[in-house]
N, C-alpha and C positions, 0 to 999 in steps of 0.2 A: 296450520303450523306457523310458529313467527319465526321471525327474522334469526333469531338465536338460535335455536332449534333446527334450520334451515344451513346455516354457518356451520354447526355442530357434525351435522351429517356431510357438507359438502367436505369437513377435512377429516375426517373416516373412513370418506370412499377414498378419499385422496391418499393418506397412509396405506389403504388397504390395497391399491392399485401402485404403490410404492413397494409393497414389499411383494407381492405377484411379479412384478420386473425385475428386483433382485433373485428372485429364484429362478427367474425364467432368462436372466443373467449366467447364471453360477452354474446352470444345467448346460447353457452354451458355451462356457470357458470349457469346461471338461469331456465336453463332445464334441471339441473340435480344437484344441491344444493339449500339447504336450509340455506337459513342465521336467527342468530338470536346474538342478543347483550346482552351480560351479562358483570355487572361491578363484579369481584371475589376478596371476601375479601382475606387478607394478613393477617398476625399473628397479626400485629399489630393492625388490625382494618383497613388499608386505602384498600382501597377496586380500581384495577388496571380494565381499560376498553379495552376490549375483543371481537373482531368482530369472530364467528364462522362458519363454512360453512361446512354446514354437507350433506355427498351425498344423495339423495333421495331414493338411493338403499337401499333398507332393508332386503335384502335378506341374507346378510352377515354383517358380522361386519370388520369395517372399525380401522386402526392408527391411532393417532393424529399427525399431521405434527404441529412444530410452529415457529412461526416467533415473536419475539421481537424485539421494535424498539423503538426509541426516534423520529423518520422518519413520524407518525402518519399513523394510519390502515385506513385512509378515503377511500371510501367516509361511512357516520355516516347516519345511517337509517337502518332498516331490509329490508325494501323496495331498499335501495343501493347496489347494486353489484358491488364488483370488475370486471376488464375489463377480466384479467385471473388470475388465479391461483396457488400460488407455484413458481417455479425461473425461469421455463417453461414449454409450453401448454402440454407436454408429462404425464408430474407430474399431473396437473391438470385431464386429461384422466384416468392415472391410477388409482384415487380414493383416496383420504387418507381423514381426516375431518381435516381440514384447519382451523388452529388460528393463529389471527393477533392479539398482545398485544400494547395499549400502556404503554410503560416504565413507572417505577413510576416517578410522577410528569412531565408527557409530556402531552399536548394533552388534551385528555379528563378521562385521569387518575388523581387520585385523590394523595396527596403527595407532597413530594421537591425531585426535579432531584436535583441529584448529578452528575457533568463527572466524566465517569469511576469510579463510585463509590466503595470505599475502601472495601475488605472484613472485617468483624467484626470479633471477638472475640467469636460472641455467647453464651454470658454469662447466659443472662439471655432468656426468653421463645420469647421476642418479639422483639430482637435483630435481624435487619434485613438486607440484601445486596442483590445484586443481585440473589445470586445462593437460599437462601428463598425462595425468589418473584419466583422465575422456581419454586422453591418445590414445593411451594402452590399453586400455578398455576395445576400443571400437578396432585396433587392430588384432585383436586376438580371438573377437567374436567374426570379424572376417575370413579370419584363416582358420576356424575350429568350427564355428557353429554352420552345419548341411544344409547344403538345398537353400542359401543367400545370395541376394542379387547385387551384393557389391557396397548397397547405397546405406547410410546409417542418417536416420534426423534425432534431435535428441527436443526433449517438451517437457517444462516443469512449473507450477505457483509458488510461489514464495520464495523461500531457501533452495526450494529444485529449481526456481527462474533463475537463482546466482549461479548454481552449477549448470544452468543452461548458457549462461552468459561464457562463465569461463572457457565452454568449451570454444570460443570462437578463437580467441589466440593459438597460430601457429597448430591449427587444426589439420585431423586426421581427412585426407584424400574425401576417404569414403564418405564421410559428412555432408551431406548436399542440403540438409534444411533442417535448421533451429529456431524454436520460437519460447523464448523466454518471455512467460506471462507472472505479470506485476512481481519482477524480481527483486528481491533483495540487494540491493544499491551500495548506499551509503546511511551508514548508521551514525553519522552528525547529522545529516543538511538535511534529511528529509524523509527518511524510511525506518519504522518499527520503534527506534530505541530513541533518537535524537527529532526533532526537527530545531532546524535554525541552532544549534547547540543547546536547546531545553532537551533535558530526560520526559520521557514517554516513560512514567512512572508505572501507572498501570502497566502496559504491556511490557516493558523490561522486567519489571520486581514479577509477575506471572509465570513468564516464558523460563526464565532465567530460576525458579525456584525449581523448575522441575527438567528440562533440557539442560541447564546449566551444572547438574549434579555429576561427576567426575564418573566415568566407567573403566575402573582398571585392566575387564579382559572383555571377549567378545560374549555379549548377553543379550538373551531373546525378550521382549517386553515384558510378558511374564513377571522376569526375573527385573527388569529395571525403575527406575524411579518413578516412583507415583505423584498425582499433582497435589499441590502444596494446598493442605487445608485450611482457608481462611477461618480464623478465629470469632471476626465478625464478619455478617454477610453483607452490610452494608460497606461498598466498597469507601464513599465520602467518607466515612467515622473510621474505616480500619485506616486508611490512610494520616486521617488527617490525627488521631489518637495517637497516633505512632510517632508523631513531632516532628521528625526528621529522618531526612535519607539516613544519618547516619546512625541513629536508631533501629531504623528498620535490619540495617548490616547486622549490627551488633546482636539481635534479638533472635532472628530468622537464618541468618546464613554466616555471622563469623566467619571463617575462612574458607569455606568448603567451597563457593561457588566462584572461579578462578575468573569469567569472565566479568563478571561483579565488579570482584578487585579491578581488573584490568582496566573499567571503566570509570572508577573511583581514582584511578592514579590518574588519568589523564580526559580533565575536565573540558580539557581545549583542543582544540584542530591542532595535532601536535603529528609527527613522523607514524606513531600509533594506529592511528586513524586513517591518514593518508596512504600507508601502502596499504589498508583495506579497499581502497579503489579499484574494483577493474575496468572504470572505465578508460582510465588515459593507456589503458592496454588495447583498446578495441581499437586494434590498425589493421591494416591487412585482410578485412573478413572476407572470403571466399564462398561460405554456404548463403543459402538463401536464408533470408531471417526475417519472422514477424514478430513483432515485440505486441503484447498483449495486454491489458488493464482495464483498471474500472475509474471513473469518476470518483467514485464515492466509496473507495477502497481505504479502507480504515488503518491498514497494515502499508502499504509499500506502491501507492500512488505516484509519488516521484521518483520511485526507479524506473517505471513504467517510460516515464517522461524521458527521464535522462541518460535511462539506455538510449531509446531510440535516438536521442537528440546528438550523442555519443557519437555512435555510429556514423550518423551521416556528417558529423561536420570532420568525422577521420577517415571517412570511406566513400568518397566523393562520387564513384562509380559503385559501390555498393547496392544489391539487390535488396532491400532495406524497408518494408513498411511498417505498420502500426496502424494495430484494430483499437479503438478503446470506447468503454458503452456506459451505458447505467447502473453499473457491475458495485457489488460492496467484492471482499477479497476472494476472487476464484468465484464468483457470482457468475458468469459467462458459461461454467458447466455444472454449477450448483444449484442451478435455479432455473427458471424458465425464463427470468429476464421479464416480468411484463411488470412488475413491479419490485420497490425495494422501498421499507419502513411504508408513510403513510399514502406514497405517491405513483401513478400508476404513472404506465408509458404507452398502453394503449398497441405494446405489439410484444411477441414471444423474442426479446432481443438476444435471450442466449440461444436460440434455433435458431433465430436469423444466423446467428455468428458462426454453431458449429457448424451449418448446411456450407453456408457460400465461404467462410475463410480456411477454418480450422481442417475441416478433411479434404477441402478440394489442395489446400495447401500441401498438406506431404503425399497426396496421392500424384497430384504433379512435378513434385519437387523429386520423388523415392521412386514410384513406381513409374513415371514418364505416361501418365492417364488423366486424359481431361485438361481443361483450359485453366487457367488461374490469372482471372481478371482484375483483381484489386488494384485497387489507386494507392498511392502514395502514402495517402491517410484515409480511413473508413470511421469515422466519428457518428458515433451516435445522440443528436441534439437533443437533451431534453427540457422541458418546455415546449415546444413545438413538437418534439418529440418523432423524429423523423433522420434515417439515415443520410448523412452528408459526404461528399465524397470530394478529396479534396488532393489538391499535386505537390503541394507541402503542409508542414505542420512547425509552426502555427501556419496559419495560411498566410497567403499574400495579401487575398483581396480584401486587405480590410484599413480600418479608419483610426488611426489612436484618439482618445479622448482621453481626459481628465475628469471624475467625477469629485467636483471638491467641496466638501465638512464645511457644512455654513451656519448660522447664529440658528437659534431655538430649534436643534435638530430637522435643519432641512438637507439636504442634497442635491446639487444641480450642477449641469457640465460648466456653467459660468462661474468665475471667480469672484470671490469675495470683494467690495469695496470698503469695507471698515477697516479699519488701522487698530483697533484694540478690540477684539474678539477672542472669546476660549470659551473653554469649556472647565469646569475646576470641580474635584472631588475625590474622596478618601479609598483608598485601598489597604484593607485591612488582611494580610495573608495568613491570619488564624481565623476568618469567615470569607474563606476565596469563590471565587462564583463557579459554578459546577456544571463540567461540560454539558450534560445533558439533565433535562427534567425528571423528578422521581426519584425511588429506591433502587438502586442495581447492585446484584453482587459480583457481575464481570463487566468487564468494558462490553459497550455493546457496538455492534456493528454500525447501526440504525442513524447512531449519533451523526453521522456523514450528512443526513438526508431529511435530521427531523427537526421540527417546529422551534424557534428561539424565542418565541413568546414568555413565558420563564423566564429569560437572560434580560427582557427590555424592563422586567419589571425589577430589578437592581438597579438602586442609587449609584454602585459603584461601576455602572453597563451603559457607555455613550452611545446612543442612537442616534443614526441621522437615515433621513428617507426621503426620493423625490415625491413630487405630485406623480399623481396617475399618470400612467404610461399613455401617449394620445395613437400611438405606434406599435408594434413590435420591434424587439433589439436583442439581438444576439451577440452575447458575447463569444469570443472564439480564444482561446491560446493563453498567455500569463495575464498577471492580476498582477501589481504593485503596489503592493502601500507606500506612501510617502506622507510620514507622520512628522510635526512639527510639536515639539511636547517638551513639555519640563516636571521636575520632581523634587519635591523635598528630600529623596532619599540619595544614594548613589549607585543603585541598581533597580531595576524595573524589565518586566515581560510587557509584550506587548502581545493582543490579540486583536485580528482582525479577519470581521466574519461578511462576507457578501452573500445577502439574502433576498428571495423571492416574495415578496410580498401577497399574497392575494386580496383581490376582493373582496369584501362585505358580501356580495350576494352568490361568492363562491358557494356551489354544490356540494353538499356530503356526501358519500360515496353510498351505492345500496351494493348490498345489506353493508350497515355498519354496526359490526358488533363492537368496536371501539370508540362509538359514542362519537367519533369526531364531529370538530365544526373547522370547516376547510374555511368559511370569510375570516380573511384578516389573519389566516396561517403566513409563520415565517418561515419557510424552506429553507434550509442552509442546503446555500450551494457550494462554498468553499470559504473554506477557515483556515489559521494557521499563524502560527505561533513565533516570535521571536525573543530570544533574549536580548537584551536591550545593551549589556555589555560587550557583547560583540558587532555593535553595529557599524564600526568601521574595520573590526577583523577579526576573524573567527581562531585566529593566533594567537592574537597577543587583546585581551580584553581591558577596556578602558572603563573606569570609574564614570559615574555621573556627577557635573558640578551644579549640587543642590540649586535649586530656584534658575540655572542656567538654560536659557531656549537651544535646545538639542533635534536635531534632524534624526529619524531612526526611519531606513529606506530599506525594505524586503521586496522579495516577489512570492508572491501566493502559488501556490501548484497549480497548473494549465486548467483551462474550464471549459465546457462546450454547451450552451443556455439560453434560451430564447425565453426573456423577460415581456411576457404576452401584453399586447393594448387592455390597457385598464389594471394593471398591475404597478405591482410600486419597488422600484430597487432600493435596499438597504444596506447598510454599512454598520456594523455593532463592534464597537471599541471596548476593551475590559484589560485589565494585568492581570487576572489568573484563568487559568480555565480546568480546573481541579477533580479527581485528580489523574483527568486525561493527563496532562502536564503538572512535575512536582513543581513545588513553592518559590520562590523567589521571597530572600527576607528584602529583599527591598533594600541590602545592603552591598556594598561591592566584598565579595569575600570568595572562597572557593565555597560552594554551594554543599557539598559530596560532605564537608566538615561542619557543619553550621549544625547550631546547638539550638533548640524550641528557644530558648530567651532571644535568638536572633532575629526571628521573625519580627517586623515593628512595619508598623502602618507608614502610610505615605502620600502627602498633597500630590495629584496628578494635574497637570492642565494640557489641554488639547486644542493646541493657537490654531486660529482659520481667518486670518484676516489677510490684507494686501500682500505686507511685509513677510508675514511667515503663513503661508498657505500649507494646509494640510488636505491632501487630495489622494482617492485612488485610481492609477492606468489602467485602465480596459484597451480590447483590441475590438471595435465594435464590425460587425463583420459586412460589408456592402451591399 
């Protein structure tokens, strides 16, 4: 039997013993909870719908676990059971009474969704926002729902991480342990829709064609909007065919998608955006909280960060950690965690996670069972590829260095001594360089994790790399770019990718039904995007003065990497990265109104000499 045929059958037993656990799942929900549907009023009178799943055991008294979603809690009936329970079947086994909320105004909840709806003021009695809707919620399952022990933890991914977060403001007694994993943050600086003030075209124009579809009264999926058919499957050509964001409005959604509009009016860090923040709300927090994420979380890697980071610089005695692993988005209960795209890890990192964080976490927190050891931060390194545990995040113990951009694509912690060094070449944004290699018709996850060899071979894609590694070097915490650069135009993106280089006489993997060849693979370890007009302020954006030496200084989202002896660290500069990130005409104008004739190419140079050194901050770790 070869290799193919071997591959073939290993993921057949693997489906087949996939769907054996979902049944042997769905046979355990219903032999051993009780479900019942309650709509629970709010302060104001609108009253949010509520699937609950209470165990049969009555011997004891049971937590409330809860999950808030805009996602919908189907399937709808008391007679419907979910397939399993909780974020895996472990949770489910151990007991807790299980609530599924839909958000106000989703679903079959009653209200008007708001995205990421703004905190209030709470003026007056029926002043309402997210962290209310938790209050009232967890106080009415207190006093209504039988046979509870008091204690409520509430756990979500994504958009249920932001309703995870909100419930920390001016929380409910009962509330003793939340952990919002890779939450929904901030939709400028760094999560789903925005980084650095670029659109995340792909995944805004996706989400937003079908979530963003208006629901006048309370409707079961069945009945709601269906996802948006792309016309071509090639996502590069649907994109790039389409000319302009402002095209894409006018063809596909005209007025119907409200958040759309909303982010077409306001292209800058304006009042709009900022009361979407909940972090400068996180004072006071009272429950226990693990903030949860992946590295290589495609979606909402910087809320991860910036929760947690939140928290502790406003809650200085706060009980306060963060797990974060080799996770793409929810990869921690999606997967087994030993690999993600072409690279393995050599351990089950989401069984590591659920075993020792995730259940010991609200079994200790809810039901007062069991120790709960974790450190401060539980990082999972990869490249070495071994769990770290550490008393802050970033850590302390570590080294800053400089890795700075030197003549004929070298890299090295020493600075430049020439006095006229650059780097000079065309950027053309009607052939922008394309996040990942290949044909795709969706964004794909992978892209986080996978080879950039594709990108070095672009004329308009600056490389620079050191010699072999004589060492190992782990990086730990932010990345900074500090870019020294000029333009013919008076608007430019910038991208900036740190990658793993391997060896030439690196190993292919057995069995490799993907053909790879791992010598001389570029790993992306972390990338990330700035627009170049906001580089002194994300308010108020400034022009570029053509042919003028311009400073453009970012920080990259946090990293944990152990660049192995005999491996080589890489640094890949480019102005598009298409069309994970929309177009830049390379012009200073509002981007949201730019017409296809706007786009026009543009002389880049990239200074690395004495006078103007262009370098990237590591934290290298001791």
């Amino acid at each position: 039997m070869n290799l193919t045929k071997i591959f073939g059958f290993l993921i057949c037993l693997f489906i087949s013993n996939e769907l054996l656990a979902q049944q042997s799942d769905s046979a355990y929900v219903r032999a051993n909870y009780t479900k019942i549907e309650r709509q629970i009023p709010m302060r104001d009178g609108v009253k949010l719908f509520t699937s609950i799943y209470i165990p049969k055991n009555q011997s004891k008294k049971f937590p409330f676990l809860i999950n808030r979603t805009p996602y919908t809690v189907a399937p709808y009936g008391e007679d419907k059971y979910k397939l399993s329970l909780g974020n895996f079947p472990a949770m489910m086994r151990e007991g807790f009474i299980f609530v599924y909320q839909d958000v106000r105004g989703r679903w079959m909840s009653e209200g008007t969704f708001v995205d990421i709806r703004p905190q209030t003021s709470k003026k007056g009695k029926k002043d309402i926002d997210e962290s209310t809707d938790t209050y009232d919620t967890i106080d009415w399952l207190v006093k209504n729902i039988k046979n509870n022990n008091g204690n409520a933890g509430i756990y979500g991914i994504s958009y249920p991480g932001f309703y995870s977060t909100t419930s920390l403001p001016n929380s409910h007694s009962a509330l003793k342990a939340v952990s919002p994993q890779a939450p929904v943050t901030d939709w400028f600086l760094g999560d789903d829709f925005h980084h650095r003030g670029t659109l995340f075209l792909m995944d805004a124009f996706s989400f937003m064609g079908s979530f963003g579809v208006p629901r006048p009264k309370p409707i079961t999926p069945d009945k709601g909007p269906k996802p948006f058919k792309f016309p071509i499957q090639d996502n590069y050509r649907f994109y790039l065919e389409a000319g302009s964001i402002k095209n894409l409005k006018d063809k596909y959604f005209a007025d119907s998608i409200k958040f759309w509009n909303d982010l077409v009016k306001h292209p800058n860090l304006d009042t709009f955006w900022k009361a979407r923040l909940i972090t400068p709300h996180l004072k006071n927090v009272k429950p226990a909280v693990m903030v949860v994420g992946g590295f290589f979380d495609a979606e909402d890697a910087y809320g991860t960060f910036d929760t947690y980071k939140a928290i502790e610089k406003q809650n200085p005695g706060a009980n306060n950690i963060l797990v974060a692993g080799p996770w793409f988005h929810g990869g921690w209960v999606r997967s087994d965690g030993s690999y993600f795209g072409d690279i393995q890890f050599g351990k089950t990192t989401s069984i590591d996670y659920q075993q020792q964080y995730e259940l010991p976490f609200f079994k200790h927190y809810l039901k007062g069972e069991g120790d709960f050891n974790a450190a401060e931060a539980n990082i999972f390194v990869t490249g070495s590829n071994e769990w770290k545990k550490f008393d802050t995040w970033p850590p302390k113990d570590v080294q800053t260095e400089n890795l700075y951009l030197q003549p004929n694509g070298k890299l090295g912690f020493d600075k430049v001594g020439r006095t006229d060094s650059w780097d000079e070449y065309v950027s053309d944004p009607n052939n922008p360089v394309p996040y990942q290699d290949g044909i795709q018709s969706k964004r794909t996850r992978e892209y986080m994790i996978d080879d950039q060899r594709f990108a070095a071979r672009r004329p308009d894609v600056k490389t620079y790399q050191t010699n072999a590694l004589t060492e190992d070097i782990t990086l730990t915490g932010p990345v900074l770019a500090n870019l020294v650069v000029s333009t013919t135009g008076t608007d430019a993106d910038y991208v900036v990718k740190l990658i793993d280089v391997y060896p030439e006489d690196a190993p292919n993997p057995v069995p490799n039904p993907k053909n790879l060849i791992m010598g001389g693979y570029e790993m992306l370890v972390r990338g990330e995007i700035m627009r170049g007009k906001y580089r002194n302020s994300f308010e108020k954006p400034e022009a570029f003065v053509p042919g003028a030496i311009t400073k453009v200084n970012y920080p990259l989202p946090d990293v944990a990497h152990t660049f192995k002896k005999g491996h080589k660290i890489m640094i890949q500069i480019q102005n598009s990265w298409f069309p994970l990130a929309d177009r830049n005409p390379q012009k200073f104008m509002d981007i949201y109104q730019a017409d296809p004739s706007d786009f026009q190419k543009a002389t880049h140079k990239i200074y690395h000499d004495t006078s103007n050194s262009s370098y990237i901050t590591v934290s290298v770790l001791k």
